[in-house]
N, C-alpha and C positions, 0 to 999 in steps of 0.2 A: 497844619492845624491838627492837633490832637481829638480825639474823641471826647473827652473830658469838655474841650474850650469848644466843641460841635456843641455837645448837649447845653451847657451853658447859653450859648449864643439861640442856639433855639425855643428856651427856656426864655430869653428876653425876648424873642418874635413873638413866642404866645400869650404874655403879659403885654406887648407892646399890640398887638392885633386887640385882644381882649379888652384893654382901655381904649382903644378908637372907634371901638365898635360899642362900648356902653356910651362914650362920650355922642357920637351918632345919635345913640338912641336917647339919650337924653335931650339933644336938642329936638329931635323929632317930637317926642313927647311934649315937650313945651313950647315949639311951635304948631303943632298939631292940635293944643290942649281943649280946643273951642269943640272941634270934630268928637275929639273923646268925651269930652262933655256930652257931646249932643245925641250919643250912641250908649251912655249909661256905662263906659268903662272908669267911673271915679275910685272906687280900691285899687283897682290896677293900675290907675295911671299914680295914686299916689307911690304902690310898690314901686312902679318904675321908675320913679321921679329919685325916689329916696337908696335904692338898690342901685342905678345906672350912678349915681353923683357919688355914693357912695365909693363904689369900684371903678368909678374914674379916679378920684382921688388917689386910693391904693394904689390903683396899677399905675399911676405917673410918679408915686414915692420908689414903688417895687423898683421899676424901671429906672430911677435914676442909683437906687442901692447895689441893683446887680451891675450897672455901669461901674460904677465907683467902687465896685467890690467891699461893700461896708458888711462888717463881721453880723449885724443885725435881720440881714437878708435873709439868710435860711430859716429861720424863726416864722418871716412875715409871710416870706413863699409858701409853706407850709399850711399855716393859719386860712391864709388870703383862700388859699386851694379849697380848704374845706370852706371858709365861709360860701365861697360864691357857687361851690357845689351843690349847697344846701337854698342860698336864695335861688340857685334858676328850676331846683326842684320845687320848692318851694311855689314859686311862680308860676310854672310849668301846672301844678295840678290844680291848682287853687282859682287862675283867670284864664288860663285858655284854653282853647277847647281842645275833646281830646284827639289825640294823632294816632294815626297805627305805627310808628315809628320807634314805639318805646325801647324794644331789643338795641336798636343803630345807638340811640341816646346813652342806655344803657352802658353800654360796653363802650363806646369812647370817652363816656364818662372818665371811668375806671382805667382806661388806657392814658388816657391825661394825668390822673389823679398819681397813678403809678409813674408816670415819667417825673410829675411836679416834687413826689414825695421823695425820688431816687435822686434826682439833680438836687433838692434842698439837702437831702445829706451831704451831697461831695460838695457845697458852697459850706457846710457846716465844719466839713475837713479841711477844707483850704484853708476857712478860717483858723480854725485852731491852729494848723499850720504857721502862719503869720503870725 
């Protein structure tokens, strides 16, 4: 196995971790919803409701495009990277409380961001390739 079909394949672990773990939280959220309710998290539980369902969605398309290798993929990879960067920051300042953590977040942020946007170009080469 080549380096190239390494980072690929890891690239599907972390779309494939990332939808099971919105998917989780989504069902928590909505089996939990009475609790949330009762504790005054109704903004947040809508973000979450509408943010988890959303990037379940994506990351079960992402995932079956980088399987199938569909020329579409590098595009969505790309996009999907930035949106969901932006809703967990988003999220992140807006309903929970604050963490001293921000540096860790921070930089693996940007350490992901960097691997997603460098793997979505060699899926964009391959395709062209094809």
């Amino acid at each position: 196995m080549n380096q190239k079909n390494i980072r690929v394949t890891l690239l599907l672990w972390l779309v494939l971790s990332l939808t099971v773990m919105n998917m989780l939280r989504l069902w928590t959220a909505l089996s939990w919803r009475i609790v949330l309710d009762e504790f005054g998290t109704r903004p947040g539980l809508a973000i979450s409701l509408t943010g988890s369902s959303t990037f379940s969605v994506i990351g079960l398309v992402l995932v079956s495009g980088i399987w199938q290798k569909k020329t579409w993929t590098a595009g969505l990879v790309a996009a999907s990277g930035t949106g969901y960067t932006i809703w967990y920051w988003t999220e992140r300042f807006l309903f929970q409380e604050p963490r001293s953590n921000i540096p860790f977040a921070v930089s693996l942020n940007l350490v992901l961001l960097l691997f997603i946007y460098s793997t979505s170009i060699y899926l964009a080469k391959e395709a062209h390739e094809r």
